[in-house]
N, C-alpha and C positions, 0 to 999 in steps of 0.2 A: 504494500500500500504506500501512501505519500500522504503529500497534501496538507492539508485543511486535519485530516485526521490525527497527523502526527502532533499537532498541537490544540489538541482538542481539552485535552487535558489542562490547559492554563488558563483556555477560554473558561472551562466551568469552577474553577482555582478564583478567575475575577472575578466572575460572574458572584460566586459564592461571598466572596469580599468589600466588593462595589453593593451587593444588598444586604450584608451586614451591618455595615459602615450608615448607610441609610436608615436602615431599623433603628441604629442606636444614634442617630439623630430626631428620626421623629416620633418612634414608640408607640409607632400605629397599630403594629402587629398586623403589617402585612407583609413587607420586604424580607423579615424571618423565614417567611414560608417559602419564598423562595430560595433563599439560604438554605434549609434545609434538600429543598430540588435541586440546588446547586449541589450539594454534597452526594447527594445519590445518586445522581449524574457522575460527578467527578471517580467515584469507584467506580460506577459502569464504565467508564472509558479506561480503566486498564483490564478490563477482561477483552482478548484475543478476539479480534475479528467482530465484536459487537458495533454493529452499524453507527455512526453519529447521529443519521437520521433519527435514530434509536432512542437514543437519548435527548433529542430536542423533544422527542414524542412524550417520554417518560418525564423529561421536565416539567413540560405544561399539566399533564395530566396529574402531577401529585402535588403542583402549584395549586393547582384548583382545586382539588378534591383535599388539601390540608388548609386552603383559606375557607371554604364552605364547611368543611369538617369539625377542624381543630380550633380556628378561630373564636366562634361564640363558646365553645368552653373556656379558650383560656381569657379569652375576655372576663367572663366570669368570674373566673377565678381572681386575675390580677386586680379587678375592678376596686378601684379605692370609694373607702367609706366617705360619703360627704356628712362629717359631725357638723353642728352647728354651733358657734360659738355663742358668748354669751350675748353678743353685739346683736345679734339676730331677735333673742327673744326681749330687743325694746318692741319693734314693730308692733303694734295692736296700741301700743301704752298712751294713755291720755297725759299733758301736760298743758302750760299755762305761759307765752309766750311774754319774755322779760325784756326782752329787746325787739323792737317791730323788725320784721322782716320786708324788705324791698325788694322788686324786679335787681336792682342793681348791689345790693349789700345782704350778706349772710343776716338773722337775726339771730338770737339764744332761747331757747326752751327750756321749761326747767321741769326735768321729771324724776320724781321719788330724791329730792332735793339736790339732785346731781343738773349742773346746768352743759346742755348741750348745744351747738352749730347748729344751723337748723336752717332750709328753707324751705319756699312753700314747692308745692306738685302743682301750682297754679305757676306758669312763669310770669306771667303779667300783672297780678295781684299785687297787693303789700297786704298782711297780717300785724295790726296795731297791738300795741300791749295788752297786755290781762285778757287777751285770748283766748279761749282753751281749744287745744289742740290736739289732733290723734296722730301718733307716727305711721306711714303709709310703708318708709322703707329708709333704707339706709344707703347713703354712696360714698364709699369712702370715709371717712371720719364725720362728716354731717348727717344730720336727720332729717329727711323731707316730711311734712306734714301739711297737712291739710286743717282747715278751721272745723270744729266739734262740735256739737248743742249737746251738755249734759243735758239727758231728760231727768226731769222731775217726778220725786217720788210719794 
């Protein structure tokens, strides 16, 4: 033989490398699996006289069948827990606006006697003092909020 064959073995060597290198850049868990087709490829081409066509065939077919396969379990598996911090459970919390909030300036909320950054979820609004206010969400180190009517009981 010659050719293309005789160096088939460094193409599947790169191949294997080049979508390593990728995997552990973006950690998608897909470039792995071809990694791994890269590698059983790369053995297939030093057994005697096994076609290369052979092995392009055997690549794609275990690319595939280990990204539809193997994929959603080890996703599973790796899949990280999203905990919530404590920052999260202000959201809901009613408070009492100690500095008016402007379209163009933060104003301060003050809830469970901690005062917070705060602006409104209205962009165009201003919220004047002695407000009462409900937290809608959090961006970064500020609180958006929205104007509240306690109901009366």
């Amino acid at each position: 033989m010659g050719g293309f064959e005789d160096y088939i073995v460094y193409v599947w060597l790169a191949v294997f490398v080049v979508t390593f290198i990728i995997e552990a850049l973006t950690v998608d868990l897909i470039s792995i699996w071809f990694s791994a087709a890269a590698l059983i490829c790369l053995v297939l081409s030093f057994i005697p006289n096994f076609p290369f066509w052979g092995e392009i065939i055997v690549f794609f077919v275990t690319s595939i069948a280990m990204i539809f396969g193997l994929k959603p379990i080890a996703s599973k598996h790796l899949q990280r827990k999203v905990t919530k911090s404590n920052i999260d459970e202000i959201v809901g919390k009613k408070g009492i606006i100690i500095k008016e909030i402007t379209p163009l300036h933060y104003g301060e909320v003050k809830i469970n006697d901690i005062i917070w950054s705060a602006l409104s979820v209205e962009e165009e609004g201003s919220i004047p003092n002695d407000t009462p206010v409900e937290v809608v969400a959090v961006k970064g180190n500020k609180l958006i909020v929205q104007k509240h009517q306690f109901k009366n009981k």
